[in-house]
C-alpha positions, -999 to 999 in steps of 0.1 A, spaced: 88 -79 794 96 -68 758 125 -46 752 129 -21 727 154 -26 695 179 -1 711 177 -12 747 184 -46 732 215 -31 714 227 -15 747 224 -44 764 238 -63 739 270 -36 741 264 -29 704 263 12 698 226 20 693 219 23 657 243 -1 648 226 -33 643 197 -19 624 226 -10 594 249 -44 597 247 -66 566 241 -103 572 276 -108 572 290 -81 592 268 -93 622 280 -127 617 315 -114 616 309 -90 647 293 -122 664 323 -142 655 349 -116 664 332 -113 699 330 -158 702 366 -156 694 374 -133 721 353 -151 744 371 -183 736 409 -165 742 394 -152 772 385 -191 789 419 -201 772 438 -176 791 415 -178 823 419 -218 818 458 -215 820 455 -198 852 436 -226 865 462 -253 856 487 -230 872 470 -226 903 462 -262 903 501 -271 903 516 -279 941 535 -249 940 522 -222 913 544 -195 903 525 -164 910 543 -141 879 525 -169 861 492 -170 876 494 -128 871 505 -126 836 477 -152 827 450 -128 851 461 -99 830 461 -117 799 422 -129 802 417 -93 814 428 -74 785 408 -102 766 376 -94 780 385 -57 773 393 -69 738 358 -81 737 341 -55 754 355 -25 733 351 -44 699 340 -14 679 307 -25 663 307 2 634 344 -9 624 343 -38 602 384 -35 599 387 -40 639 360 -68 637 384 -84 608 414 -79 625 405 -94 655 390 -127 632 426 -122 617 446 -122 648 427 -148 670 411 -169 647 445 -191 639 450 -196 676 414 -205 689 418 -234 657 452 -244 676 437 -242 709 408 -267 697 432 -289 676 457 -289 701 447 -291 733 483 -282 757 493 -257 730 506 -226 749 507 -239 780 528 -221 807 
């Protein structure tokens, strides 16, 4: 089935018209914006987990972690795709901690 060039935008959640007028490197930077949200998003949904895994998990903890991965998927879901200053501000904000998250495995842990 072949899909047209704005179906393929609306699926991808990219405003139609968008992608046919990104540079090279604002798609890359939209595409690494939206991986970097991704990545917070298992982060946050991964500290649930080791909460939940504990003998007796704190539930506070378990829902501030929920609503944290939540408001990361929104993040993600929102990211404006014909603002290059919110696609740099969220490489800005969450790029730093995705590194520390890879470097250091237990940082931020509840």
């Amino acid at each position: 089935m072949l899909v047209s060039w704005d179906s393929w935008q609306a699926l991808a959640g990219a405003p139609v018209g968008v992608l046919a007028t990104w540079s090279q490197e604002e798609a890359i930077a939209y595409e690494v914006a939206e991986d970097l949200l991704g990545s917070m998003l298992a982060w946050a949904n991964a500290q649930r987990w080791r909460e939940l895994e504990k003998p007796t998990p704190d539930p506070a903890v378990v829902a501030r972690w929920r609503e944290q991965a939540a408001d990361y998927a929104r993040q993600r879901r929102e990211l404006p795709g014909d603002d290059p200053a919110a696609v740099a501000r969220a490489i800005r904000e969450y790029g730093p901690a995705v590194r520390r998250f890879y470097d250091e495995p237990d940082a931020g842990q509840s």
